[in-house]
Each structure stands twice: as C-alpha cells, then as structure tokens.
C-alpha atoms as a printed R data frame, in Angstrom:
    type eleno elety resid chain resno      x       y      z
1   ATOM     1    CA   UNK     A     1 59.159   0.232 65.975
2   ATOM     2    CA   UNK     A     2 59.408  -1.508 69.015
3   ATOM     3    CA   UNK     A     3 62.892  -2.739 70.681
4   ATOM     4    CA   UNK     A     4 62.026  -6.090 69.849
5   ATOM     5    CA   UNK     A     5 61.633  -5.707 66.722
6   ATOM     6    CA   UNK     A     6 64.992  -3.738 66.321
7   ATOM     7    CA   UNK     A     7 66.457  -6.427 68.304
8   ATOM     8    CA   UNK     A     8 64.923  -9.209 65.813
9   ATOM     9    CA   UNK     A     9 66.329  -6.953 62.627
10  ATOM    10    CA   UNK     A    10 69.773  -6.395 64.186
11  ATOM    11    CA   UNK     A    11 70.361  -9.972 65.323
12  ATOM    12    CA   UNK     A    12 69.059 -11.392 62.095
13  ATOM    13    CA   UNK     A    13 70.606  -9.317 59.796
14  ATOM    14    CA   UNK     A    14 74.130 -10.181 62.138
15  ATOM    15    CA   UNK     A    15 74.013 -13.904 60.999
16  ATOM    16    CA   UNK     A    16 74.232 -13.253 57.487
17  ATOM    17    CA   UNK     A    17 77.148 -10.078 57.278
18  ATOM    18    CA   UNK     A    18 77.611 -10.208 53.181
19  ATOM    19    CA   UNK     A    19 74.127  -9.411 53.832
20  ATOM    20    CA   UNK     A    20 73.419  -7.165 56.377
21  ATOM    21    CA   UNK     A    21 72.430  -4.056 54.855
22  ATOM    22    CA   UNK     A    22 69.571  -5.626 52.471
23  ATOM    23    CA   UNK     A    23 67.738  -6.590 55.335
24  ATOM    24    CA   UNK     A    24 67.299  -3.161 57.182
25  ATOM    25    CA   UNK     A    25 64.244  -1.067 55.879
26  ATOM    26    CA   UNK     A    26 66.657   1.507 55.151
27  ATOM    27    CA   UNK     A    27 68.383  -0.656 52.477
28  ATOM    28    CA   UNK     A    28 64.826  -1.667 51.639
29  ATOM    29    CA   UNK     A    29 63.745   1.581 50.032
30  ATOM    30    CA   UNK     A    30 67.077   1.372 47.893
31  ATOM    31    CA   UNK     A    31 66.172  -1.411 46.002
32  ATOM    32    CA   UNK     A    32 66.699  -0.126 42.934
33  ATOM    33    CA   UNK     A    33 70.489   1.398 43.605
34  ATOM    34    CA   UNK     A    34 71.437  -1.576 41.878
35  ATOM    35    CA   UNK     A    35 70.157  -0.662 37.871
36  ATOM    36    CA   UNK     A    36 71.220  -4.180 36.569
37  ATOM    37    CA   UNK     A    37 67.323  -5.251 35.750
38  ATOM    38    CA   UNK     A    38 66.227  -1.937 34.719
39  ATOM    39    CA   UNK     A    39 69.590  -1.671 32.296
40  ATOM    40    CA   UNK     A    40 69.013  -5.692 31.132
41  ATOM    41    CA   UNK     A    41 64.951  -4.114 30.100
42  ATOM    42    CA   UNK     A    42 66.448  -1.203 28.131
43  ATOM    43    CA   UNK     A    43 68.172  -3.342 26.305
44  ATOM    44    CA   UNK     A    44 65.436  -6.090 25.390
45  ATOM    45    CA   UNK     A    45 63.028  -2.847 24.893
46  ATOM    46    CA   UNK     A    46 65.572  -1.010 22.737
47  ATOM    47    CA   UNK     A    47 66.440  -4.771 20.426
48  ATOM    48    CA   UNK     A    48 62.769  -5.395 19.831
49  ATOM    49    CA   UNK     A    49 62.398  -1.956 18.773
50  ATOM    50    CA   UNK     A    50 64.670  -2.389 16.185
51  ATOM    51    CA   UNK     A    51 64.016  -5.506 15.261
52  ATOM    52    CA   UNK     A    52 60.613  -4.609 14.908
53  ATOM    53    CA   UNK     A    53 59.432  -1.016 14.890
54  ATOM    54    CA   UNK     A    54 56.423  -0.669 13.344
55  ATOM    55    CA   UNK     A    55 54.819  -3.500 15.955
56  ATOM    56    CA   UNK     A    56 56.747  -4.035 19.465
57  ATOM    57    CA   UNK     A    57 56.902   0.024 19.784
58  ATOM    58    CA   UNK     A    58 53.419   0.838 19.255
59  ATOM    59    CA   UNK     A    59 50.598   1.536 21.302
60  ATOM    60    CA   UNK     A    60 48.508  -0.920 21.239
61  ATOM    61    CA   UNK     A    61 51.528  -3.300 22.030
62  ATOM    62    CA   UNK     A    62 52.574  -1.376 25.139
63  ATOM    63    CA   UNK     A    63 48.952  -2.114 26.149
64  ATOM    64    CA   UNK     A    64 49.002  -5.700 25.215
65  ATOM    65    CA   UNK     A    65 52.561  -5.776 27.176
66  ATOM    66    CA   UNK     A    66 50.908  -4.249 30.381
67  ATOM    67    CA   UNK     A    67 47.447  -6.682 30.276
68  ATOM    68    CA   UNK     A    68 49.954  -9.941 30.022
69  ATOM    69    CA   UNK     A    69 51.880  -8.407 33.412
70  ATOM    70    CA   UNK     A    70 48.724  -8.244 35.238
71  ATOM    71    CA   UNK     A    71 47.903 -11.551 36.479
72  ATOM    72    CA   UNK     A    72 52.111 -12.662 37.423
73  ATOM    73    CA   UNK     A    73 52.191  -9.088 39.633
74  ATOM    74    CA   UNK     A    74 49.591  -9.752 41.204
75  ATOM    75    CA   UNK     A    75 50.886 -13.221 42.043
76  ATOM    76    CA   UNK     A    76 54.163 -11.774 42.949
77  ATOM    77    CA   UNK     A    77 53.264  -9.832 45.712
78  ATOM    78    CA   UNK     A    78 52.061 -13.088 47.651
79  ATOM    79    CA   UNK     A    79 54.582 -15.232 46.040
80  ATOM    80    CA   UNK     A    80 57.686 -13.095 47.059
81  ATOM    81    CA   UNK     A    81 56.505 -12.447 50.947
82  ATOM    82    CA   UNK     A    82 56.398 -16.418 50.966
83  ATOM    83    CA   UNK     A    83 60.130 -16.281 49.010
84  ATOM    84    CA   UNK     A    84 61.458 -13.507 51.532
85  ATOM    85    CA   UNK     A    85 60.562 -16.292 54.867
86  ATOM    86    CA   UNK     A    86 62.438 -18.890 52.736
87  ATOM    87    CA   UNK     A    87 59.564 -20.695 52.241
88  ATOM    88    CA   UNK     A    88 57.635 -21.545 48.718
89  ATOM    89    CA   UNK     A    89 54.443 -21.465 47.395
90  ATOM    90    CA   UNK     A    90 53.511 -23.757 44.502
91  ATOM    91    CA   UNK     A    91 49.753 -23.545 44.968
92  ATOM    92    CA   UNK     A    92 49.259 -20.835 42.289
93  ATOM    93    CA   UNK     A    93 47.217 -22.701 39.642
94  ATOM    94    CA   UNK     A    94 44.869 -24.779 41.969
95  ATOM    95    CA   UNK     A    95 44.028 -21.671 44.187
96  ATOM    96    CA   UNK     A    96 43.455 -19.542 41.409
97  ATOM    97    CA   UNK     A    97 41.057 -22.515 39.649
98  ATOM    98    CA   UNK     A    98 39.016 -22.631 43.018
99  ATOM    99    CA   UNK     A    99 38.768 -18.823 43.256
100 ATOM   100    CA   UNK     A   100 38.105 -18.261 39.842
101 ATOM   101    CA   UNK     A   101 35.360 -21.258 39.268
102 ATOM   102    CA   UNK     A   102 33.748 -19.503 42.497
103 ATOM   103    CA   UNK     A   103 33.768 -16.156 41.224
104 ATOM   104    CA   UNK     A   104 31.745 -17.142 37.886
105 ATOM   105    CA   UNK     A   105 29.272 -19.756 39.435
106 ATOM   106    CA   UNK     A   106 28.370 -16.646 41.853
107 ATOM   107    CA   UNK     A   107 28.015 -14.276 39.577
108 ATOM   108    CA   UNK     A   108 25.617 -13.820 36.175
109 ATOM   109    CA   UNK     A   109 26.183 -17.043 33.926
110 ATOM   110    CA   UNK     A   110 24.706 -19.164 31.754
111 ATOM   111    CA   UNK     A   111 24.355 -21.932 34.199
112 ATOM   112    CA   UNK     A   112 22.286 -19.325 36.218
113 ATOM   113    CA   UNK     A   113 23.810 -21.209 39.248
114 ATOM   114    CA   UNK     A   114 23.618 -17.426 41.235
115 ATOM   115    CA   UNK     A   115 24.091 -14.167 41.152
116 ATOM   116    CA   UNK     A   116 25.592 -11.925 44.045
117 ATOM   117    CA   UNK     A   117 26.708  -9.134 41.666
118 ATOM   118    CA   UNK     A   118 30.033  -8.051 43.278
119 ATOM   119    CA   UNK     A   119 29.791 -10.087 46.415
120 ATOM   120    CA   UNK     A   120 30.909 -12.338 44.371
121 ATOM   121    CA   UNK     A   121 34.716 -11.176 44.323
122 ATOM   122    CA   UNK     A   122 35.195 -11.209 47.615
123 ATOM   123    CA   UNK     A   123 33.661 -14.650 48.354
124 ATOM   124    CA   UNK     A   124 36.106 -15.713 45.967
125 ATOM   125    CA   UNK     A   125 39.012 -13.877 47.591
126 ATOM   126    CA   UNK     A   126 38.073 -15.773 51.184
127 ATOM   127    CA   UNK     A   127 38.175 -18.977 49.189
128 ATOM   128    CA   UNK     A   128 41.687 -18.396 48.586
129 ATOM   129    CA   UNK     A   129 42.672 -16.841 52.038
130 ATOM   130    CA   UNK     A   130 40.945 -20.280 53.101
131 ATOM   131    CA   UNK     A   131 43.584 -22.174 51.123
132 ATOM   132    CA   UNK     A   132 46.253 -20.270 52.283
133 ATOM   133    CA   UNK     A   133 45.301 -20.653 56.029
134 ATOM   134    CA   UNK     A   134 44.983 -24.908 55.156
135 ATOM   135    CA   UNK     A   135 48.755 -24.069 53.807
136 ATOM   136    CA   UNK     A   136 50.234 -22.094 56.662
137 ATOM   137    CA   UNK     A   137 48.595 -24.610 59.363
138 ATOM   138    CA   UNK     A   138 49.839 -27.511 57.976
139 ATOM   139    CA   UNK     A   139 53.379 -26.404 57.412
140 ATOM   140    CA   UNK     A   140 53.609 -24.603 60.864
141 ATOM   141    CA   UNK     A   141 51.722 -27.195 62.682
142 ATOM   142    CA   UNK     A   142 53.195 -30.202 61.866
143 ATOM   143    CA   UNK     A   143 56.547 -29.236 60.588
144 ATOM   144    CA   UNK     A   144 56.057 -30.439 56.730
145 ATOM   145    CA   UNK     A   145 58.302 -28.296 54.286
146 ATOM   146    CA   UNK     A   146 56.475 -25.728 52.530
147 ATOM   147    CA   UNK     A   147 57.306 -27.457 49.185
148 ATOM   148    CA   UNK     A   148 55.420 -30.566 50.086
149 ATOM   149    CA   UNK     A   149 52.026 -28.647 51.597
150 ATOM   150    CA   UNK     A   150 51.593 -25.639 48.760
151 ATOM   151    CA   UNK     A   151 52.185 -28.725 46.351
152 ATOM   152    CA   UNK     A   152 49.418 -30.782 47.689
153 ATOM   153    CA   UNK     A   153 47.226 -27.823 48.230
154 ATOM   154    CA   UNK     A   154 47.676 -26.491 44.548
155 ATOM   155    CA   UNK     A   155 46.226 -30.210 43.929
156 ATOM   156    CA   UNK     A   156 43.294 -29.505 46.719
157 ATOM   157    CA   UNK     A   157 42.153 -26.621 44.796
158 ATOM   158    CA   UNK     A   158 42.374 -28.266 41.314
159 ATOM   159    CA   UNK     A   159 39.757 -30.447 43.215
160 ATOM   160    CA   UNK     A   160 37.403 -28.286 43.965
161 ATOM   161    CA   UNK     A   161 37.834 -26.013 40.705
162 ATOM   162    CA   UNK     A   162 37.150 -29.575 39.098
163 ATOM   163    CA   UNK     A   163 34.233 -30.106 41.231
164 ATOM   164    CA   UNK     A   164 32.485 -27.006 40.719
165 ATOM   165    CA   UNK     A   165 32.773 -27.007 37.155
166 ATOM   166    CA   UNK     A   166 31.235 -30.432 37.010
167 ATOM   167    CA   UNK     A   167 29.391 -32.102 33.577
168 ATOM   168    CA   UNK     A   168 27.765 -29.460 32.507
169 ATOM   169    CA   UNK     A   169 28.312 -26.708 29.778
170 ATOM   170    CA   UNK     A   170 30.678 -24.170 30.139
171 ATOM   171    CA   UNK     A   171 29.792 -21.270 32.744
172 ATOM   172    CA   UNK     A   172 29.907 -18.367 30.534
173 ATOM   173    CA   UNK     A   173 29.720 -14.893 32.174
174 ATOM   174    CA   UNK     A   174 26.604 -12.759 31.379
175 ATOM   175    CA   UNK     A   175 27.483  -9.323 32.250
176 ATOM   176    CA   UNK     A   176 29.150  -7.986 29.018
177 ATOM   177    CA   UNK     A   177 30.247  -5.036 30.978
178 ATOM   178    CA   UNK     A   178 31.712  -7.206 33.873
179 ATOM   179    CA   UNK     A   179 33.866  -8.956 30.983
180 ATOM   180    CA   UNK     A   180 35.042  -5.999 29.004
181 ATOM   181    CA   UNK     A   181 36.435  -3.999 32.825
182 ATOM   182    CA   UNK     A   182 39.554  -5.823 32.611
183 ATOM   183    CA   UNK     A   183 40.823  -3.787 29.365
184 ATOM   184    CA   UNK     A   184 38.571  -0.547 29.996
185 ATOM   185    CA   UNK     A   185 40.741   2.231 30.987
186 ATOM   186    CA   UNK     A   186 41.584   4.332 33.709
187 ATOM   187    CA   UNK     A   187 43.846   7.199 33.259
188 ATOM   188    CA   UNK     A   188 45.129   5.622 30.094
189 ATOM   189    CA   UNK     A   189 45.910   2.059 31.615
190 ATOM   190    CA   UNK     A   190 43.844  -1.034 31.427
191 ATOM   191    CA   UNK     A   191 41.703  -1.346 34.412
192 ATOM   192    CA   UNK     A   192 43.759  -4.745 35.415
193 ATOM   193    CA   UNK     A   193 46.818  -3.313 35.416
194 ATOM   194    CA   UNK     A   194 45.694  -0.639 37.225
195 ATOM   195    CA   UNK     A   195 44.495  -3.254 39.550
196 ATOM   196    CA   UNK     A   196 47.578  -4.700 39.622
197 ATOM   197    CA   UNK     A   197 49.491  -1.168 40.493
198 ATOM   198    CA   UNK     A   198 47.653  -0.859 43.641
199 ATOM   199    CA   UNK     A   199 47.983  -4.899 44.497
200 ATOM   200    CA   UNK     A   200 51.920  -3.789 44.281
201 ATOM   201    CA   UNK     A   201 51.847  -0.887 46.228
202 ATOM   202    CA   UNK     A   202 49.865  -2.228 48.927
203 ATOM   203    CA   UNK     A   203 52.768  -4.863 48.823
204 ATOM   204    CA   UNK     A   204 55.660  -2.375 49.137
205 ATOM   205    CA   UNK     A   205 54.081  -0.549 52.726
206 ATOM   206    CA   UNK     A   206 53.687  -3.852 54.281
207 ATOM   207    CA   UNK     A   207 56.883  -4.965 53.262
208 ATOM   208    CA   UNK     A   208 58.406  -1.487 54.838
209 ATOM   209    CA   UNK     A   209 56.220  -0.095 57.081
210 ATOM   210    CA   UNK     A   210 54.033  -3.104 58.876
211 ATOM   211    CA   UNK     A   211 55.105  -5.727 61.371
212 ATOM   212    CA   UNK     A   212 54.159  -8.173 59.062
213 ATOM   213    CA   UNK     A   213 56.704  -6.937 56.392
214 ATOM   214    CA   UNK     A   214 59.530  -6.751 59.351
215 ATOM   215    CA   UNK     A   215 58.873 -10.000 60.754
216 ATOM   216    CA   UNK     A   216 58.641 -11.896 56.971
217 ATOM   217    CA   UNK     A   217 62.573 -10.355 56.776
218 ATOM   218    CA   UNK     A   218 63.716 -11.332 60.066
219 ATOM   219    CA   UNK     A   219 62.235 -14.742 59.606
220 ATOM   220    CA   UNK     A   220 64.124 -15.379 56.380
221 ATOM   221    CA   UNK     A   221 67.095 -13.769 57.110
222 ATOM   222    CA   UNK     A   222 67.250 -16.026 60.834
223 ATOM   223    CA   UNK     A   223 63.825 -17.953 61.699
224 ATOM   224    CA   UNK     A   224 65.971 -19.071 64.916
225 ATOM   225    CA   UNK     A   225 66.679 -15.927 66.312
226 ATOM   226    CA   UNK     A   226 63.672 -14.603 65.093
227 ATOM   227    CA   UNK     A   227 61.618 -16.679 67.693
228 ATOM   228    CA   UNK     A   228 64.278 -16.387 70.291
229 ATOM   229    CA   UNK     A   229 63.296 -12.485 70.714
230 ATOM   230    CA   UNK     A   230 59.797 -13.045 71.041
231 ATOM   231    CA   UNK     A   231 58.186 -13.520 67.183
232 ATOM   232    CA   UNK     A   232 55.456 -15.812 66.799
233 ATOM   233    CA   UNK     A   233 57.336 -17.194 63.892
234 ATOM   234    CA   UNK     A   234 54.155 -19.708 63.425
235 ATOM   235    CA   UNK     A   235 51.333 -17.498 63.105
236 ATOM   236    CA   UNK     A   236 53.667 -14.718 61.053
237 ATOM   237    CA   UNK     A   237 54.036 -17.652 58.686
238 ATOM   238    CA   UNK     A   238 50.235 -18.245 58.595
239 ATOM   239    CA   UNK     A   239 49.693 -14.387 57.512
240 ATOM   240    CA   UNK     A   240 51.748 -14.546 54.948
241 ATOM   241    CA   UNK     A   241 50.255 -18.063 53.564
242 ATOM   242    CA   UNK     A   242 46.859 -16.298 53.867
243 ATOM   243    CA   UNK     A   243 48.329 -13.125 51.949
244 ATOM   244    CA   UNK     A   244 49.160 -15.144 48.857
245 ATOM   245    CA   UNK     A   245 46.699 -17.078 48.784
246 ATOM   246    CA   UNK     A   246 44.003 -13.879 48.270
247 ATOM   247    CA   UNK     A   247 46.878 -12.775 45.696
248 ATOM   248    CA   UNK     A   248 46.947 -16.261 43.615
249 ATOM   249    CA   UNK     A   249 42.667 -15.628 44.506
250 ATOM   250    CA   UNK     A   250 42.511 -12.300 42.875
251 ATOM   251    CA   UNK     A   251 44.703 -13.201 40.121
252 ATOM   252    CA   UNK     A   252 42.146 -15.908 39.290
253 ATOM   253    CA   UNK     A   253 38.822 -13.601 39.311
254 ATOM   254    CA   UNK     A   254 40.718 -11.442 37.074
255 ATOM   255    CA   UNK     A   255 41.575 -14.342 34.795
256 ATOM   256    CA   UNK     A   256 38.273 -15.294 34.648
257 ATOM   257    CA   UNK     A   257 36.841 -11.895 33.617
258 ATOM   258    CA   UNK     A   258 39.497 -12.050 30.845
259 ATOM   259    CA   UNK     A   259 38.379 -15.457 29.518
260 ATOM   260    CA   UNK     A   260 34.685 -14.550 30.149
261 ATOM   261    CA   UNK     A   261 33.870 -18.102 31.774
262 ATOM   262    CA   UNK     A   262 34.872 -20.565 34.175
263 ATOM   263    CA   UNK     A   263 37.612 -22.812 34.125
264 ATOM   264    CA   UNK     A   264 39.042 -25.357 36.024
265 ATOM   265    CA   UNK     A   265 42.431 -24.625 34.767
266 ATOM   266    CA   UNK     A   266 42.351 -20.874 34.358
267 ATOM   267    CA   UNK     A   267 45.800 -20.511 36.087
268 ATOM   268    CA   UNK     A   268 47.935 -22.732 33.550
269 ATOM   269    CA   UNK     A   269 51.517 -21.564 32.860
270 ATOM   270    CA   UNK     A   270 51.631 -18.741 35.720
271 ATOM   271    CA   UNK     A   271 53.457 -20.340 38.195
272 ATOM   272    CA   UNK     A   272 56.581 -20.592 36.262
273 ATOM   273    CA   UNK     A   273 56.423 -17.028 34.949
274 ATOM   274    CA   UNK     A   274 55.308 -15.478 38.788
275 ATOM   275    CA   UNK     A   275 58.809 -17.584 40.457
276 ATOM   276    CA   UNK     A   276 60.759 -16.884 37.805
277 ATOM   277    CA   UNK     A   277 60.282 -13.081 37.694
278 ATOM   278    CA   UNK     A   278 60.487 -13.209 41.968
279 ATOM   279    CA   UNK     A   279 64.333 -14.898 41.228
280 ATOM   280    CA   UNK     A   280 64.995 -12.734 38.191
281 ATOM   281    CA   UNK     A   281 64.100  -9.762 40.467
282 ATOM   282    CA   UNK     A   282 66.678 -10.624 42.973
283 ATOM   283    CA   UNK     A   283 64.375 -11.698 45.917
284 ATOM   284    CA   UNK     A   284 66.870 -15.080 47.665
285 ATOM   285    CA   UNK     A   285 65.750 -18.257 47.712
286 ATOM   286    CA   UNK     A   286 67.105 -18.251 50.755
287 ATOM   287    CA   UNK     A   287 65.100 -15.551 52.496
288 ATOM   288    CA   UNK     A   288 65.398 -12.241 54.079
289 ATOM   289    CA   UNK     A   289 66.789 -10.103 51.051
290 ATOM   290    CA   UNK     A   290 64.938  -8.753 48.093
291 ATOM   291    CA   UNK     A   291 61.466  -7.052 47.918
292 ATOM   292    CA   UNK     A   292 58.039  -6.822 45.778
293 ATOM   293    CA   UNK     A   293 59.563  -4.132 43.762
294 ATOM   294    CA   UNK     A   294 61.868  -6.274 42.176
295 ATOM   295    CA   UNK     A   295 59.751  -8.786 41.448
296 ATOM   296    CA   UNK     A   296 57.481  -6.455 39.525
297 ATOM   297    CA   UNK     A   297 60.738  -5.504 37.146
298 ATOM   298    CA   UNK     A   298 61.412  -9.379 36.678
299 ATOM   299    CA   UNK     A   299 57.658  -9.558 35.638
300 ATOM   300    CA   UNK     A   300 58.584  -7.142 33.499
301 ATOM   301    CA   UNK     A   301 61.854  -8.672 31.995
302 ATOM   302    CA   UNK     A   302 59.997 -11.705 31.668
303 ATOM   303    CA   UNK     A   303 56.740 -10.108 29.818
304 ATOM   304    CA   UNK     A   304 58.629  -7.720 27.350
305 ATOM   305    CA   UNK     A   305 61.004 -10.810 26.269
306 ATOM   306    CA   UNK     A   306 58.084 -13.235 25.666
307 ATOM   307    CA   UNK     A   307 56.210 -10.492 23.823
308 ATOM   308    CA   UNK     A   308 58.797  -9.499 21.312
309 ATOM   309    CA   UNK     A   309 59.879 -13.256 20.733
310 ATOM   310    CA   UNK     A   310 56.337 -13.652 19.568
311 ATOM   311    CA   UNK     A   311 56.850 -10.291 17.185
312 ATOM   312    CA   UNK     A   312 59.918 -11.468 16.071
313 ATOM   313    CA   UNK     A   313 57.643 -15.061 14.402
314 ATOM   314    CA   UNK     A   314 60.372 -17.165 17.115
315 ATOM   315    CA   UNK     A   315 58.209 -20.269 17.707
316 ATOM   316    CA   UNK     A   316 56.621 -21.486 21.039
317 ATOM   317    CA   UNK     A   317 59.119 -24.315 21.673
318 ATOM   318    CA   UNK     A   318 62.404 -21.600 21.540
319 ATOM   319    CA   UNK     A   319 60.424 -19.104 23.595
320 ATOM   320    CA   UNK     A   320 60.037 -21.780 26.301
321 ATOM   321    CA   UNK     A   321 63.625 -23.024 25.955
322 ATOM   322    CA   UNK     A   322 65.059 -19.384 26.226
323 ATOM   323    CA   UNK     A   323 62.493 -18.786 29.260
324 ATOM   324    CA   UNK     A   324 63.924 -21.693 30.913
325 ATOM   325    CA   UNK     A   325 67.574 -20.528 30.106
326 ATOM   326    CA   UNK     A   326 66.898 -17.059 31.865
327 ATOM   327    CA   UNK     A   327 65.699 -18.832 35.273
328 ATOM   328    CA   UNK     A   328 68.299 -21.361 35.263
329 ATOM   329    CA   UNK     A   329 70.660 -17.981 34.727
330 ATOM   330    CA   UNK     A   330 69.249 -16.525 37.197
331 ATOM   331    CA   UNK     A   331 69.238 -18.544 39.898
332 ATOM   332    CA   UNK     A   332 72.648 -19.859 39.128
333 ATOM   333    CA   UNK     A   333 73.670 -16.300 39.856
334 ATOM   334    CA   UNK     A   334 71.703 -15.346 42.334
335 ATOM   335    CA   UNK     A   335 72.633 -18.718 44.233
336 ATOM   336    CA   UNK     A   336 76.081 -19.460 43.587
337 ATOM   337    CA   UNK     A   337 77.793 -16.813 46.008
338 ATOM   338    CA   UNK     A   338 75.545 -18.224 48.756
339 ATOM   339    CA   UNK     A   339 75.806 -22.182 48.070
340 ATOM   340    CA   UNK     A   340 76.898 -23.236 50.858
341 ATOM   341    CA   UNK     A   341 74.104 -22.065 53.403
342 ATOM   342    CA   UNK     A   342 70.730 -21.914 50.978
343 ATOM   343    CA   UNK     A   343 68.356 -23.280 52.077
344 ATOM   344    CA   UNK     A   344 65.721 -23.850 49.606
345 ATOM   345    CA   UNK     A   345 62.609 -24.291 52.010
346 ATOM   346    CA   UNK     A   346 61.733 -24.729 55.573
C-alpha cells in the first residue's frame, strides 16, 4: 500500500470516530466478530425445522434454498461496492433484461437469430459493463445523484430488452444441456451457486486487497478527503458502476438459462431482495462500513425466511408484508444511531 492510500484510509476513517475501526482492512477481515446475522439464521433454520421437518430440512430443499440465493449474490457483490461509496444502484432489472435478451438471441434458439456458442456470455456481460459505464459517466460527469441516473438507466435497459424481444414468438433456448448447467452439480452444489461462490469471493479480495476495494471505502467513509489526497474519486466511481453492472449482467444470463428463454423482464422482484439483504447484512447506507460478506448472510436471511414461509402454506401477500417489515427493521436500526449525518446518495 502506498502512503497515499494510508493517508486516504487514516483521514477518512478520522471523520467518522464511532466508526473508525470498520473502515481499516484489518477490521475488514473481522466482519463476522459480530454473530448477530449468523445467530438471527440459526434461529429461522432451527423454527422451520420444527415447524416442518420432514420438508424445510431435507435435501432437496437445501438445494432449492441455495439455487434461489444465486441470482441476489451475485447482484450483491456489485450492489454493495456501489452501497459502500454511498451511492445506489437501482438499475438491476433493466440491465439484467438487456443482458439476458442478448445472451439468448446470441446463442441457439428458436428464433435462430445466431449462434456464438459461449461467446455469447461474455457479449452479454459487456452489454452490462456498457450500462454501467452510461451510469458512472452520467453521475460523475454532470453531478446527478446516483438515485436519479441508475433509475433512468434500469428504464434504458428495459428498452432495449423490450426491443430485442420484439413481436415475435418467444426465444426459446435450444441447447438442452446449456439449460439444465444451472442445477448440474459440482462437488455436490448446483453449478449456479457454485457460480455464485466464486462471483463472492472474487468480491471479498477486491474489497481487501485491490485499490479499487480501498478507494470504494475511503470514498464512502469521506469522498472529500478522499480527493483531497490525490483519488480520482470520478473514475473510482466509474469502476465500480461498471463492476455492477457485469454483476446485475451475469445475474441475468444465469436467469435466462434457468427460464430456458428470453425475457424482457427476467429480473422482476430482485432488486428488492439484492438491497434488502446488502442493509440486512450491515453494509451503511451511508458508505464506508460493511462488506460483500455480509451481504451474502443477508441473502441468506432473506432466502431461508421466504423459503420456509412458503413450507409453512403462509400466503404470498404475508410473505411480502413480513419481507417488507424486516427491511424497514433493518434499516431503522442500522440508520437510527447515525441520523443525523446519512446521507442516502451522492
């Protein structure tokens, strides 16, 4: 590490002193010291059990349980870099439409639009990264709040997703084998969560041991005196725009490949669950304290209680209301000590 860098950790960690030690990477690799989300999933794992035994604790449940947290980790490594700068990104759905519609009309499919085999994937990724760089431009260039741009932008890729799908019939996926990968397994996980393991991990180094990961702390934790010792606060921003926006990409091949065919809205309903479990994991609204890891337990949380309100026959409606009890919850907590200096987005 540099001395600017140290410099840019010390000095923005110094302007927020009820919060200095979550913002070193020391404190960083103790994320889990605190065992409040991993006791609050023992106890939703150990009530479903009971309440139903011969379903929520089998196998084939834990599998179902780990295929639903694919797509929202995935999402939540991008989601929670964007969190940690104090910014937000609410251009989940439309990014992962665009992506996703990409991804089938360039592979096999019943239109027989094309077929790049593999290519395919990462044409769909750069389609994504292309939305996030629109994002990051637009909210460094000309000053418009993050909230405003990723909203417009989810709206952009709707557009296109729209677009692409056009009149015609539904773009079903031809490779059989391409469809069933998803749930194959690999070393007794489905292939997508395995997928989603790695899209984690690779989360956690740059969060600790990149520039990128450094800079996205000191930037939420100070932006000011983040650029006063030399960080390109602007194009740091970009990268991390561009980041989630491959995420929110990826997430929507793989949601594709579960459906089997293209859809304009094949990202529906994740945006709620992928912010909630970033806030439920403990990452600040605010910026510059929390981590990926933490957003993976309140994916988690947020999976296993869904699931076993479905096994326990509690209808849709109640399982949204309680969902939306939990996030109001938890950002209450998380926000309340901190009131009077959030700052929501910038």
């Amino acid at each position: 590490m540099t001395d600017t860098e140290t410099t840019v950790e010390q000095q923005a960690t110094a302007t927020r002193p009820q919060q200095r030690t979550h913002a070193t990477p020391a404190r960083r690799r103790l994320e889990f010291k605190n065992l409040g989300e991993l006791a609050a999933l023992a106890v939703l794992i150990a009530v479903f059990a009971a309440l139903n035994p011969g379903t929520f604790a089998s196998v084939s449940n834990a599998y179902t349980i780990l295929n639903q947290a694919s797509l929202p980790l995935i999402i939540g490594v991008g989601a929670t870099l964007v969190i940690l700068m104090g910014s937000i990104d609410l251009s989940v759905e439309g990014v992962m439409g665009a992506a996703g519609m990409t991804f089938v009309l360039l592979s096999a499919n019943s239109r027989a639009t094309a077929d790049l085999g593999w290519w395919a994937i990462p044409i769909a990724i750069l389609v994504g990264m292309a939305l996030g760089l629109l994002t990051g431009l637009i909210h460094t260039s000309l000053k418009v709040p993050s909230f405003i741009v990723t909203l417009g932008v989810w709206f952009i890729g709707l557009g296109i997703a729209t677009v692409l799908f056009g009149r015609s019939a539904i773009p079903f996926l031809a490779d059989a084998d391409l469809k069933q990968w998803p749930r194959e397994m690999t070393l007794g996980l489905p292939n997508q969560f395995v997928l989603a393991a790695l899209v984690v991990l690779a989360g956690v180094a740059v969060t600790r041991f990149t520039r990128l990961g450094r800079y996205t702390y000191a930037i939420g934790a100070n932006e000011t005196i983040a650029r006063d010792n030399g960080v390109a606060v602007g194009r740091f921003k970009i990268y991390v725009f561009v980041v989630a926006g491959a995420c929110s990409a990826l997430a929507g091949v793989l949601a594709s490949l579960q459906l089997g065919a293209g859809s304009a809205t094949i990202g529906v309903n994740t945006l709620f669950l992928t912010i909630a479990a970033v806030v439920i994991g403990g990452t600040s609204l605010g910026g510059g304290k929390g981590g990926i890891m933490r957003t993976a337990l309140g994916v988690m949380l947020l999976v296993v209680l869904n699931n076993g309100l479905i096994l326990s026959g509690v209808s849709s409606n109640i399982q949204s209301a309680v969902s939306g009890a939990v996030l109001i919850i938890a950002i209450t907590a998380a926000a309340w000590p901190h009131r009077s200096r959030l700052r929501i987005v910038k």
